[in-house]
C-alpha positions as CSV (number, residue, x, y, z in Angstrom):
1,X,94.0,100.7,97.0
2,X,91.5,101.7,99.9
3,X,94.2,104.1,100.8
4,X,94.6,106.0,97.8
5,X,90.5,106.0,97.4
6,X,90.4,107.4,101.0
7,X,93.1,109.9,100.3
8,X,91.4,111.3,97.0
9,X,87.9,111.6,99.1
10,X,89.5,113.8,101.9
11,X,89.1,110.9,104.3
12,X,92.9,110.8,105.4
13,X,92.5,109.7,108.8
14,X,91.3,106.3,107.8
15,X,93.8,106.3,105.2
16,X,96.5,106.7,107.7
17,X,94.9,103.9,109.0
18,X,94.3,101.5,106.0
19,X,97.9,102.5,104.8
20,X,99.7,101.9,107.9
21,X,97.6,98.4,108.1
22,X,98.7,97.3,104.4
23,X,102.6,98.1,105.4
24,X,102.6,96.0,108.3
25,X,100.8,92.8,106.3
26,X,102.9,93.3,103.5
27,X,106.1,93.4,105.3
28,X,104.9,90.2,107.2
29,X,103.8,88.5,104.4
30,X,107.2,89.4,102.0
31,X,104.9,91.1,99.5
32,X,108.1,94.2,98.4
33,X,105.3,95.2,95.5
34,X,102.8,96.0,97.8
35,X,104.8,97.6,101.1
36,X,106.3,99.5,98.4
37,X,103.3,100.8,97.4
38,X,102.4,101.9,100.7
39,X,105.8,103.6,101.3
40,X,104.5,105.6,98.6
41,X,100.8,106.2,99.7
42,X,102.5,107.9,103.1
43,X,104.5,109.8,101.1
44,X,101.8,111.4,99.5
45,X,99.5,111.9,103.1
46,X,102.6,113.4,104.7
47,X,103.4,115.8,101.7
48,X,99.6,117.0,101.6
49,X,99.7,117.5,105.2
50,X,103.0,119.4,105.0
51,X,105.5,116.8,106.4
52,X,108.3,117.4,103.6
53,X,111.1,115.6,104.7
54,X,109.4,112.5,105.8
55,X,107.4,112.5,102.3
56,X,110.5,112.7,100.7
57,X,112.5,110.2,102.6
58,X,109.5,108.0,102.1
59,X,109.5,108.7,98.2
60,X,113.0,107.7,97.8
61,X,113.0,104.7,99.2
62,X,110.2,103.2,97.5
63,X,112.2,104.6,94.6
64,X,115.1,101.7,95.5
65,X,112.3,99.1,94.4
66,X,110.4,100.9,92.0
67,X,113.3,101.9,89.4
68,X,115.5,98.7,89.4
69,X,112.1,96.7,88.6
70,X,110.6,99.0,86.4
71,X,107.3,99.2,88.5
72,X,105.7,101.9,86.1
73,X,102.4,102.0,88.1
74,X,104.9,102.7,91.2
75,X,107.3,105.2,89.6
76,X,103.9,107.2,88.7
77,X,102.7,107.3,92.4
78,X,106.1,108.6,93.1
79,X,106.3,111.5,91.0
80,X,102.9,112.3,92.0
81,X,103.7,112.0,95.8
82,X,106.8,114.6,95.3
83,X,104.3,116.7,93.3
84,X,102.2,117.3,95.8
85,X,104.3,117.4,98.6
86,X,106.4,120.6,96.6
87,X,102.6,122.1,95.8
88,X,101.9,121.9,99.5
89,X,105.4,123.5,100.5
90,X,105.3,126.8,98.3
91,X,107.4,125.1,95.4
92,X,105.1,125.2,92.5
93,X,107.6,125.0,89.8
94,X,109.0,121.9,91.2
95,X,105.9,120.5,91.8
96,X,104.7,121.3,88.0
97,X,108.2,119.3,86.6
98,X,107.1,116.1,89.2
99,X,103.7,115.9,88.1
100,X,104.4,116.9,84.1
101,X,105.9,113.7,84.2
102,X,102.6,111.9,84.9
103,X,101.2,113.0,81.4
104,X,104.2,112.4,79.6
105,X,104.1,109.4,77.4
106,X,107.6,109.2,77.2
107,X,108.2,108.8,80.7
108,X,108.0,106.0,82.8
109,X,105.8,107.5,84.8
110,X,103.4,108.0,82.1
111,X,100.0,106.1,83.5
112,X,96.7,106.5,81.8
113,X,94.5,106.4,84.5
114,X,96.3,108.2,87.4
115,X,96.5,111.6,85.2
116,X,92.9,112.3,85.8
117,X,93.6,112.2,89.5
118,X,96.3,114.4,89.1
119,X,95.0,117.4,86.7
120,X,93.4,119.5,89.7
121,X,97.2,119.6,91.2
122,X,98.8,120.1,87.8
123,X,96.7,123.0,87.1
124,X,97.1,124.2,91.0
125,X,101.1,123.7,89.7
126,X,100.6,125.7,86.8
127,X,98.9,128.7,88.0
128,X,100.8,129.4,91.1
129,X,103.9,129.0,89.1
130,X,102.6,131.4,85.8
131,X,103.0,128.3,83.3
132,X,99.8,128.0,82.6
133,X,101.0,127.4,78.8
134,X,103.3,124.6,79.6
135,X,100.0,122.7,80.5
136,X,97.6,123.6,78.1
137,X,98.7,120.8,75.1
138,X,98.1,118.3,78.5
139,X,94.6,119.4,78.7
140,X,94.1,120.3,75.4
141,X,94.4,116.2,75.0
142,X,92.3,115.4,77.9
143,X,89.2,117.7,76.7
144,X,88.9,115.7,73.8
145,X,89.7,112.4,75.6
146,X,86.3,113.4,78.0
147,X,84.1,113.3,74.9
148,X,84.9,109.6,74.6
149,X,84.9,108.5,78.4
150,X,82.1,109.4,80.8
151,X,85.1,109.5,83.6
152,X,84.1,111.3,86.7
153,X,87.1,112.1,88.1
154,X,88.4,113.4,84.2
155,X,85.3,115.3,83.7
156,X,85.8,116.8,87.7
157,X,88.9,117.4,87.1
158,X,88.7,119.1,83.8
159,X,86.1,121.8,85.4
160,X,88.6,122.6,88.1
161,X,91.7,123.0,85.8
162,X,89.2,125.3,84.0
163,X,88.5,127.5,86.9
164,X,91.6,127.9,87.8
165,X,93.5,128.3,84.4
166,X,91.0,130.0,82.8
167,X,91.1,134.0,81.4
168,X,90.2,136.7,83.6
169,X,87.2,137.7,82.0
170,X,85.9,134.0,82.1
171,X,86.9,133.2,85.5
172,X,83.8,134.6,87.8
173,X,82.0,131.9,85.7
174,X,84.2,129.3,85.5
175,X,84.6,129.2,89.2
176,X,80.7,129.1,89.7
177,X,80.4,126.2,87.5
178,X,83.5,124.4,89.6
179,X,82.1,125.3,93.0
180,X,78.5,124.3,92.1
181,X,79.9,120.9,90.4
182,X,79.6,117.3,92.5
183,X,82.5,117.6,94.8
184,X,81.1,116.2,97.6
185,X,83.5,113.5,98.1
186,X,86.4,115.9,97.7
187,X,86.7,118.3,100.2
188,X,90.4,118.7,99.4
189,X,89.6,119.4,95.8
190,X,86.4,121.9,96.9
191,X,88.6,123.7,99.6
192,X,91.5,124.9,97.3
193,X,89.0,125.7,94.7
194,X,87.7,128.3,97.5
195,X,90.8,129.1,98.0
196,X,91.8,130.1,94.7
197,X,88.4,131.9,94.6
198,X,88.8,133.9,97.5
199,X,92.5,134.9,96.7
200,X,91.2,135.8,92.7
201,X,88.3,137.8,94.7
202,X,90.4,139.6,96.7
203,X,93.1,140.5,94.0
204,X,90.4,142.0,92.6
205,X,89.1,144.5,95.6
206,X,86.2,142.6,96.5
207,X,87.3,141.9,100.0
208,X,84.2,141.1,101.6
209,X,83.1,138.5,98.9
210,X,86.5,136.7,99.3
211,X,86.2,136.3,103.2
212,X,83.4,133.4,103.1
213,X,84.8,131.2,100.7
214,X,88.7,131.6,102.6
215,X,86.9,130.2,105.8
216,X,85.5,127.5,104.2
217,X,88.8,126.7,102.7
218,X,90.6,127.4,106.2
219,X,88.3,125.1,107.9
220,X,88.4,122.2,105.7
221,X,92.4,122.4,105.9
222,X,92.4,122.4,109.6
223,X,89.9,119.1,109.2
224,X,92.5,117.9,107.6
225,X,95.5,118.1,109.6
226,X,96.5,119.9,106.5
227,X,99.3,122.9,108.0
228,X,100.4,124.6,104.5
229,X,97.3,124.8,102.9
230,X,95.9,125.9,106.0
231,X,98.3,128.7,106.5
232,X,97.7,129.9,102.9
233,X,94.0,130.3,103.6
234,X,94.9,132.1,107.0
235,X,97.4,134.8,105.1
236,X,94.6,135.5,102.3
237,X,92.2,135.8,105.2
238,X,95.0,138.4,106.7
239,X,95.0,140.1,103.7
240,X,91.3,141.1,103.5
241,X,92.0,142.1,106.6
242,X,90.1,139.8,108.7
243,X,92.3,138.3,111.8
244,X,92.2,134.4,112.2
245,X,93.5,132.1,114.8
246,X,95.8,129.6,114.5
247,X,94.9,125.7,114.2
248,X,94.2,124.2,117.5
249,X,95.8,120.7,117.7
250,X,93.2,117.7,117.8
251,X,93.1,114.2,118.7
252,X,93.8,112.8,115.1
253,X,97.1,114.8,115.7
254,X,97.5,113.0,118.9
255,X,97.8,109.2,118.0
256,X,99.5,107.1,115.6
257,X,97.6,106.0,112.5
258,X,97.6,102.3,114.9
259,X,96.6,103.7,117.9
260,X,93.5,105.7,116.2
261,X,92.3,103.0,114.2
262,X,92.6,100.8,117.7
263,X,90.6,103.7,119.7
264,X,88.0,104.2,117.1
265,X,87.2,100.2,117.5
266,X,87.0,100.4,120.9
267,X,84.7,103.8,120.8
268,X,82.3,101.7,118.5
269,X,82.2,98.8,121.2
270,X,84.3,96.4,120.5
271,X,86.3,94.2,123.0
272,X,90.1,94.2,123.2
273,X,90.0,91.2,122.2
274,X,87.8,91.6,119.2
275,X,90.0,94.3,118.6
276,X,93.0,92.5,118.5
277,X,91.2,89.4,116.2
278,X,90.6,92.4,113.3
279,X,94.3,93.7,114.1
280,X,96.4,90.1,114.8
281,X,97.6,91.4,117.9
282,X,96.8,89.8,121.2
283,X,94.5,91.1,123.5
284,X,97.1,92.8,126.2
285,X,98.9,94.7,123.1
286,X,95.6,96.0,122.5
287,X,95.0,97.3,126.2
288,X,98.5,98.5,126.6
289,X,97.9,101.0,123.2
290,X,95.0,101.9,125.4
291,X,96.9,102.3,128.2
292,X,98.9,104.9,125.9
293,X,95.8,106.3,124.0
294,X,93.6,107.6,127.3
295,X,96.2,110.2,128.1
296,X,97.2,111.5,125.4
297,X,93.6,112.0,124.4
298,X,93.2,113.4,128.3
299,X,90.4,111.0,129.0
300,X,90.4,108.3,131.5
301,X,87.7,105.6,130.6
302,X,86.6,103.7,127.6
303,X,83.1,105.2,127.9
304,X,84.6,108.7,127.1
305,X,86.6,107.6,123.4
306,X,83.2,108.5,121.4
307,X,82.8,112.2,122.0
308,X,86.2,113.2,122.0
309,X,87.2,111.5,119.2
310,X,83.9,113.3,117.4
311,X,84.7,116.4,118.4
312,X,87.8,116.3,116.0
């Protein structure tokens, strides 16, 4: 559950972490609920970063448990993970059927809560696509649900689908209110908002307004690790006529999910074998992911983890 809170806040390399840390305890422990459930929280970080055949490999075989058991809270996870991962790979149709199925009550992957995480990509879905009317009974239901539930991820995610849906003549405001709203702890969410505002800026000849909200966008998607989104942001940016480089790999890219969380503990001080207490692993597995870690990171000492791994 740390995962999927991570992933919603942008924080995806300690989801990576928390996600791959939950698979391996639940495989050890015989818990097929819960590794299940982290089959299908990597699903969903390697489709938002762009990895579509691994999120979809992933997907289906936490569909082999999910289905035959009826795991309803699973199957939803599922349809959101392909949802995303066909948003994030220039599919929008596709992606708008997966996620519809979210908000559908006769579905089985129907779940009451997990829709208001979903509306900002249903609404991304919708408009990229032009069904914009296939979604508005969904939010037509969800307005009047957010005058009974102070819900700030439904009320959030309401002002986005707003911006982005919304008429023409409405939209210069609409997007203000979005972009001036709380999204601190969703730089995903705030970055394709800016993206969306810079493309509907520069569809409408005002190039050099659109440029400053593209690079924000651009730069929070490189963050990220996240390639598609990134590359959308860079064609706009193209298209305004402004030239941008591409992303420059970083040391997140580097290491596995193990071997970061394993360096960032030994950036912050920790022993090997304090390391390998908060990871059950002994102390020489521990120094031989080090081993591994230094060059790939092209550092040779222990002393040096902090700053590179900061300047990511």
């Amino acid at each position: 559950m740390r995962g999927w809170v991570a992933i919603a806040q942008g924080r995806w390399a300690s989801a990576d972490m928390l996600v791959d840390e939950s698979g391996r305890l639940a495989e050890e422990a015989g818990q097929s609920w819960w590794r299940t459930g982290s089959l299908v929280a990597r699903a969903a970080l390697c489709g938002l970063r762009g990895e579509t055949g691994t999120a979809e490999r992933l997907a289906a075989e936490a569909e082999k448990t999910a289905i035959p058991q009826g795991l309803n809270d699973l199957i939803c996870m599922i349809a959101f993970a392909r949802g995303v991962t066909c948003l994030g790979a220039g599919r929008p149709a596709v992606a708008l059927e997966h996620l519809m199925r979210v908000f559908d009550r006769n579905d089985p992957a129907f779940h009451e809560a997990a829709r208001f995480m979903s509306i900002t990509y249903l609404a991304d879905a919708a408009r990229q696509s032009g069904q914009r009317n296939v979604v508005v009974p969904v939010l037509d239901e969800l307005e009047a649900l957010s005058q009974r539930t102070p819900s700030p991820t439904l009320h959030a995610g309401l002002v986005y689908a707003r911006a982005v849906l919304g008429p023409d003549e409405e939209a210069e405001r609409l997007y203000d209110a979005a972009l001036g709203s709380d999204l601190r702890h969703h730089p995903f969410d705030r970055a394709r908002l800016q993206l969306a505002y810079g493309a509907w800026l520069r569809r409408r000849r005002r190039v050099s307004e659109s440029r400053g909200s593209l690079r924000a966008a651009r730069q929070v998607f490189d963050a990220l690790g996240c390639g598609p989104w990134g590359e959308r942001a860079r064609q706009e940016l193209r298209a305004s006529g402004e030239k941008s480089r591409p992303r420059a790999a970083g040391a997140h890219d580097q290491l596995t999910p193990q071997e970061l969380q394993i360096a960032q503990m030994a950036a912050e001080g920790l022993t090997n074998r304090e390391i390998g207490e908060k990871l059950y692993l002994s102390h020489r597995t521990i120094g031989s992911h080090l081993y591994r870690i230094f060059p790939k990171l092209d550092i040779t000492s222990r002393a040096q983890l902090a700053s590179r791994l900061d300047a990511d």
